[in-house]
C-alpha distance (Angstrom), angle and dihedral (degrees) to the residues before:
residue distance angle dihedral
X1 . . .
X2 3.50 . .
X3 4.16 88.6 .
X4 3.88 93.6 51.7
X5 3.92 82.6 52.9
X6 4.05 98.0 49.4
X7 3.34 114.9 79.5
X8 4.21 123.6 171.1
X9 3.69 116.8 -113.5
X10 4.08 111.9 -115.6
X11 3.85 115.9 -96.6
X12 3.59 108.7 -95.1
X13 3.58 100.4 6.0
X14 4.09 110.5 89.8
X15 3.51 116.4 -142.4
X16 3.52 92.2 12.2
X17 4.15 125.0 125.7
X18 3.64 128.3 -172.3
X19 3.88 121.6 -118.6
X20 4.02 109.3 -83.0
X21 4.08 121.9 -97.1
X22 3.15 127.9 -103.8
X23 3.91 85.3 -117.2
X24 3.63 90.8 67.4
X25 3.93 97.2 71.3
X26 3.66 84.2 54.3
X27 3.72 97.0 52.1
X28 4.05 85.6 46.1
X29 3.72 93.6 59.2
X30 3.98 91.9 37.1
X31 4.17 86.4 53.2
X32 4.00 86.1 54.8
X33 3.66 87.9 59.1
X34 3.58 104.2 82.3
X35 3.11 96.3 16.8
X36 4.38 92.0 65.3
X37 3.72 83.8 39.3
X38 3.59 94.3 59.7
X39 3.69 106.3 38.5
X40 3.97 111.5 -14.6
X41 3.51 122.3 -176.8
X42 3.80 123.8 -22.6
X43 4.05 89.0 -88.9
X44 3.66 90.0 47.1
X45 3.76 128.2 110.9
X46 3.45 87.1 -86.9
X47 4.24 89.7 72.0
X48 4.05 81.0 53.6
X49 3.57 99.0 47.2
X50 3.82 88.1 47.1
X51 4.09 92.7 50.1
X52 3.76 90.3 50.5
X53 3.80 98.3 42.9
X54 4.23 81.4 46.4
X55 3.88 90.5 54.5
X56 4.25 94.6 49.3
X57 4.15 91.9 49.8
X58 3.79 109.5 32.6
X59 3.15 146.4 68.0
X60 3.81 129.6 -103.3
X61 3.36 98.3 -131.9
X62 4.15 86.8 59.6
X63 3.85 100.2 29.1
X64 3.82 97.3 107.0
X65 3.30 89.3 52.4
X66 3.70 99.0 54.3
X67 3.84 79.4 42.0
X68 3.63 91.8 70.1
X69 3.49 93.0 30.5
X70 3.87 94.2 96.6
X71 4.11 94.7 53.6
X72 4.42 79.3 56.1
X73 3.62 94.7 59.8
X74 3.87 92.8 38.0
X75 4.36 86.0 66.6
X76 3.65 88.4 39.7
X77 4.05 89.5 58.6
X78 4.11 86.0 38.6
X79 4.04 87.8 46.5
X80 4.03 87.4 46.7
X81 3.63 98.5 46.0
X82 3.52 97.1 50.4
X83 3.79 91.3 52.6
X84 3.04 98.9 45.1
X85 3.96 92.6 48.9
X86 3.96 81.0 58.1
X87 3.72 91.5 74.8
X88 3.82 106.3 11.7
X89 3.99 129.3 70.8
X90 3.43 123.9 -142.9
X91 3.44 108.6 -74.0
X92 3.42 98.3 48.3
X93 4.00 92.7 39.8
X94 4.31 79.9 61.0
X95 4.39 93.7 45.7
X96 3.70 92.5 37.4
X97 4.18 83.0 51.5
X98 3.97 93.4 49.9
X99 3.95 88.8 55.4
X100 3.63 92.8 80.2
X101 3.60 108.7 43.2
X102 3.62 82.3 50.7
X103 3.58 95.5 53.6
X104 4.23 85.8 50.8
X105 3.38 86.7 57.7
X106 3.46 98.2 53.1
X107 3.66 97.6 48.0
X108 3.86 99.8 35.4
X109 3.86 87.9 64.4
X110 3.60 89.0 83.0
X111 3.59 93.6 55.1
X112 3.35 116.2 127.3
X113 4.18 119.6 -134.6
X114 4.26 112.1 -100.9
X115 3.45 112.4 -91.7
X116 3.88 85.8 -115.3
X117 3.33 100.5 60.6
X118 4.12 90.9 45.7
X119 4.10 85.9 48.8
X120 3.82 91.1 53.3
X121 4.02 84.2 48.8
X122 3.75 87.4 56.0
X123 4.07 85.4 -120.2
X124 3.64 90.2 135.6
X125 4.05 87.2 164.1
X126 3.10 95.2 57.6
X127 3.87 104.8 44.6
X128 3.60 83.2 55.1
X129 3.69 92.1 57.4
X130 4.23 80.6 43.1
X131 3.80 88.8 58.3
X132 3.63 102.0 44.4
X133 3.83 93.9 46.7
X134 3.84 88.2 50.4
X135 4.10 93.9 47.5
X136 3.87 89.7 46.3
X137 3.67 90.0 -116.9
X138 4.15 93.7 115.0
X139 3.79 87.9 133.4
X140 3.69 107.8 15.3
X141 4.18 95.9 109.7
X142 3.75 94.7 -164.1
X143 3.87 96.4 59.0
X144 3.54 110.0 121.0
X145 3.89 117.3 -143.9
X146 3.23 104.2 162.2
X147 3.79 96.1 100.2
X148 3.96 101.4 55.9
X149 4.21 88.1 35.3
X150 3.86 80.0 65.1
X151 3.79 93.3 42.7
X152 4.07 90.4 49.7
X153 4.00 86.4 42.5
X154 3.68 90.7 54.7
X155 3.87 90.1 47.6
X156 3.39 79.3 41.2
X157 4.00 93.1 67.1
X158 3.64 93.9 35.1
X159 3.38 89.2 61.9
X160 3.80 99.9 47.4
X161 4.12 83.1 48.9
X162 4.16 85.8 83.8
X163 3.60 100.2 25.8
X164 4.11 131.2 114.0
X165 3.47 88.5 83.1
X166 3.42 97.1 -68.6
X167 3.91 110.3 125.3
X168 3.71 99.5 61.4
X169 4.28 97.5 40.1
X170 4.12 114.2 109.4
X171 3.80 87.7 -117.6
X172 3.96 91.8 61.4
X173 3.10 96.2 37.5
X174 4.05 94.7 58.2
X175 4.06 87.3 38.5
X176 3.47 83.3 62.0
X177 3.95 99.3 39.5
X178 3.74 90.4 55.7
X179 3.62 90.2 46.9
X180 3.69 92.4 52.0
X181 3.97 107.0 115.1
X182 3.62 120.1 -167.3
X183 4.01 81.1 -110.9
X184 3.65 106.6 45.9
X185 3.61 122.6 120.7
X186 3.62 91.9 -116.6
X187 3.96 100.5 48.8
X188 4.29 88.7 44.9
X189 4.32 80.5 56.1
X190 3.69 90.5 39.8
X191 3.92 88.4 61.1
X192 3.58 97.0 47.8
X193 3.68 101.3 40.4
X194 3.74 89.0 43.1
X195 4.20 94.6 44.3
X196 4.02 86.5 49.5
X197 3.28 93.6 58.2
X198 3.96 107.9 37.6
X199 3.81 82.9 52.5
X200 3.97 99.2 45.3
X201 3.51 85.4 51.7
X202 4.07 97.7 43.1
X203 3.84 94.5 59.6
X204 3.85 89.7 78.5
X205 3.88 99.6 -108.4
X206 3.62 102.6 151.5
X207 3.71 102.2 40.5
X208 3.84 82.2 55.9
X209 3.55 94.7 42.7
X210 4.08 91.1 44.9
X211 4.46 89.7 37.8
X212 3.76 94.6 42.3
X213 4.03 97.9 115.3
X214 3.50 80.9 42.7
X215 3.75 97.7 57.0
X216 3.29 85.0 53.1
X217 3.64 105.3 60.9
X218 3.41 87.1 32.3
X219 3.70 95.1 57.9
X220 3.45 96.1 42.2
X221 3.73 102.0 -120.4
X222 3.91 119.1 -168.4
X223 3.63 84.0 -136.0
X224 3.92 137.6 73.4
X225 3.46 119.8 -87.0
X226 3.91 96.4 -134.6
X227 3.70 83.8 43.4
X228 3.69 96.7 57.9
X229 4.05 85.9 50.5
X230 3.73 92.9 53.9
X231 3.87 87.1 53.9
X232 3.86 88.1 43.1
X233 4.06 88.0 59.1
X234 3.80 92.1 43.1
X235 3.79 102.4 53.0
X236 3.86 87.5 27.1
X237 4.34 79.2 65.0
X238 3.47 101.5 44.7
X239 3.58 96.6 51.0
X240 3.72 86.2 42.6
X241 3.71 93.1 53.7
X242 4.07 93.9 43.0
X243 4.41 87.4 56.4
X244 3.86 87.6 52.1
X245 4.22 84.9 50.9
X246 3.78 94.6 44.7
X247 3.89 115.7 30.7
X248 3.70 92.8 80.9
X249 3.75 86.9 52.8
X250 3.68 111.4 37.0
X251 3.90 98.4 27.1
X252 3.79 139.1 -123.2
X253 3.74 100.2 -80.7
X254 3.98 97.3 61.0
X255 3.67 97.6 48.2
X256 4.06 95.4 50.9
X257 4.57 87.3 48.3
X258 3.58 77.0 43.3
X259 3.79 94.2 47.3
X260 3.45 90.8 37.4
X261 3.85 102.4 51.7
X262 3.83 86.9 45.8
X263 3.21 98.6 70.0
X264 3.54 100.7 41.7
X265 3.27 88.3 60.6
X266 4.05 93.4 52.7
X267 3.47 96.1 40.0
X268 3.63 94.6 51.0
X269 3.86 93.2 48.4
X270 4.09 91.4 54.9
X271 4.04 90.2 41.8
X272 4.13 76.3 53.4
X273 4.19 87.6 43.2
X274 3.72 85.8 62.2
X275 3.43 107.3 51.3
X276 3.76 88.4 42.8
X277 4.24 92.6 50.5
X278 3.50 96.4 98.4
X279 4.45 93.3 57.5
X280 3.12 99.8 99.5
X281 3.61 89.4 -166.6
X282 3.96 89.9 49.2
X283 4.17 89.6 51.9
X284 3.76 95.7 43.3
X285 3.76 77.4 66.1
X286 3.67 114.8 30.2
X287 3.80 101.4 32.8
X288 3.34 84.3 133.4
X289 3.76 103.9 63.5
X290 3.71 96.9 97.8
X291 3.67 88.8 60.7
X292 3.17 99.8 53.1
X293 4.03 105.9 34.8
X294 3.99 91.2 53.0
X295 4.16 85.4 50.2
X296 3.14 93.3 64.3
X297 3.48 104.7 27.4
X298 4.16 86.9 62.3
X299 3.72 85.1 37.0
X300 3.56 108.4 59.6
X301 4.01 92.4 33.6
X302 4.33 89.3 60.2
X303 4.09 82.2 47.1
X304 3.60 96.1 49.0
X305 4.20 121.6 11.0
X306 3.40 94.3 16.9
X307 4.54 102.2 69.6
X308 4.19 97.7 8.3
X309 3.35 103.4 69.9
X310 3.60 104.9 47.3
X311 3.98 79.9 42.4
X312 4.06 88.0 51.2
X313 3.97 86.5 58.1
X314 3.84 96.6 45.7
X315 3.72 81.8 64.9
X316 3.54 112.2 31.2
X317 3.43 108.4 44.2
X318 3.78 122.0 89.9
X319 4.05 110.2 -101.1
X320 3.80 86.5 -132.3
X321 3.75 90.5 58.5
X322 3.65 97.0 32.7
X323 3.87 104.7 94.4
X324 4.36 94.7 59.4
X325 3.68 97.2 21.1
X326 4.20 84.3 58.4
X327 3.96 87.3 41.0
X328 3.69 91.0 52.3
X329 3.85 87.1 52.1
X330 3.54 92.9 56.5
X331 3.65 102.1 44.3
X332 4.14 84.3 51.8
X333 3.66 91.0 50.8
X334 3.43 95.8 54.0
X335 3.82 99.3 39.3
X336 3.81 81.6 54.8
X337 3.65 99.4 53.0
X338 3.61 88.2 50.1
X339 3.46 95.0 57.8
X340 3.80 100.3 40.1
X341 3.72 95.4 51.7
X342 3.89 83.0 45.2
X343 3.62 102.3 60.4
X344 4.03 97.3 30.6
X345 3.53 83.7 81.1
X346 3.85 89.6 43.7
X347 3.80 95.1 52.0
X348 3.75 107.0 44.1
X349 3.82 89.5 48.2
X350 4.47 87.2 45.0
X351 3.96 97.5 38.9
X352 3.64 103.1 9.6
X353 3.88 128.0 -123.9
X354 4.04 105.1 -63.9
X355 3.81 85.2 56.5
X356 3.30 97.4 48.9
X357 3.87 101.3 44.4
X358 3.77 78.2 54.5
X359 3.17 99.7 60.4
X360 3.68 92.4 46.0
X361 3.93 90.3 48.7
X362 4.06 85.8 56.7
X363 3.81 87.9 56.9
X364 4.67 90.1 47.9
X365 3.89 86.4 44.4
X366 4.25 90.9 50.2
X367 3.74 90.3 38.7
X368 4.03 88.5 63.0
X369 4.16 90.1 45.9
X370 3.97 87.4 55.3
């Protein structure tokens, strides 16, 4: 990225850089290669890989925490990013970027494998060497962990139940489509899982997340676009840091009504923004309402729809069924997020932006009912 982003100043002219190549849209769309591959987008299969890696190494008692744990360190990368773009341009922003992976790689090396994996190798040695390093107890000789090896060995077994291969061919996966009552286990997850998501996706999120400067200047705001991002990342953090505190203690099901219901309420008071812009009286006032609605709108969906429900199917959903039910989930994620950011665009320039805030507002309101 950091080559599509460097461009040499013009001879003679200091300062100066020439317009991009075309080559350099190429090389932008080659660098998102890997990089989608690897981790993709916060609903990617990176989230699952995460959740599953989560569920081998910690402890129950923690394990919605580390859940959300991934949706933390995504606003800490937004927060970082846009200070960093504050001061840096381009090329730097890309280098300065690079530093940390690299550092990850340097320092995951000496990772040790999850005592799951090891167990399912029949390395019981070395998954107990796995555990302790992972509990902190490397050289603590009285720690005793003999009653979570058993747990992991269990999981251990369950796992190897569906393995071979099996769970993710077409010829399971119709088996198990044309053994899927209305009342199975798997079909009851199916319709939560896949609800969650349709609806997390329906309230608008990433057209407002991708249009946010846009908002913005559309709406007027008495205060700077960037500036409203920067206070975006910041609330977007603490609320993200406050989920990872409480899900463990409050539960799932309050913070996505919570999540819900806070963003009806934003999204309703920009969609009321709107059709109030042209008072002057009213903007003399509130010029400020863009900033705030769209921080909490993005706020309370990354504390609520954004980590749970992909953390609701990691525990839900039937470990024979997990591998395509999860893949499913993805695909309908993305296919969702295409569309949505799509026809944002389409409907605030067909029925303007009250309408459309609407509209999304519908979607907050039904995502508290289910």
């Amino acid at each position: 990225t950091a080559l599509v982003a460097w461009r040499p100043p013009e001879p003679g002219v200091p300062g100066s850089r020439p317009p991009r190549l075309p080559l350099g849209a190429a090389l932008l769309l080659l660098c998102c290669i890997p990089d989608g591959s690897s981790r993709g987008s916060p609903s990617a299969p990176r989230r699952l890989s995460f959740l599953s890696t989560a569920r081998k190494i910690s402890e129950v008692s923690i394990r919605g925490m580390l859940g959300c744990y991934l949706d933390f360190m995504i606003t800490i990368g937004f927060l970082w990013t846009y200070i960093l773009n504050t001061f840096l341009d381009y090329f730097d922003l890309t280098i300065s970027s690079a530093v940390l992976p690299a550092a990850f790689l340097l320092s995951f090396i000496w990772m040790p494998e999850s005592p799951v994996y090891l167990l399912a190798k029949n390395r019981d040695d070395k998954a107990v060497k796995a555990l302790r390093f992972f509990r902190g107890a490397k050289y603590i000789k009285d720690f005793d962990h003999r009653p979570e090896i058993e747990v992991m060995r269990d999981f251990t077994k369950e796992g190897a139940t569906y393995s071979g291969g099996t769970t993710t061919s077409l010829g399971y996966i119709k088996e198990c489509l044309f053994k899927l009552g209305p009342v199975s286990t798997t079909a009851k997850a199916m319709r939560i899982i896949f609800g969650l998501v349709i609806i997390a996706q329906a309230t608008g999120i990433q057209g407002v997340i991708y249009y946010t400067v846009e908002i913005f200047q559309s709406g007027e705001s008495s205060i700077s676009p960037y500036i409203c991002n920067f206070v975006v990342a910041i609330v977007q953090f603490l609320l993200s840091l406050l989920t990872v505190m409480v899900v463990d203690r409050v539960g799932r099901r309050l913070l996505l009504l919570l999540s819900g219901a806070g963003m009806a309420v934003s999204i309703a008071f920009l969609a009321m923004h709107f059709l109030m812009i042209d008072n002057k009286s009213y903007m003399a006032n509130f010029g400020w309402m863009p900033c705030v609605t769209v921080t909490l709108f993005i706020s309370t969906y990354a504390s609520g729809f954004g980590p749970l429900p992909w953390l609701v199917m990691a525990e839900i959903v039937p470990t024979e069924s997990k591998g395509w039910v999860s893949s499913i989930c993805v695909f309908l994620s993305w296919s969702l997020q295409f569309i949505t950011t799509k026809l944002y665009s389409i409907m605030v320039s067909e029925m303007g932006e009250p309408i459309t805030y609407a509209i999304f507002c519908l979607f907050c309101v039904l995502s508290v009912v289910y």
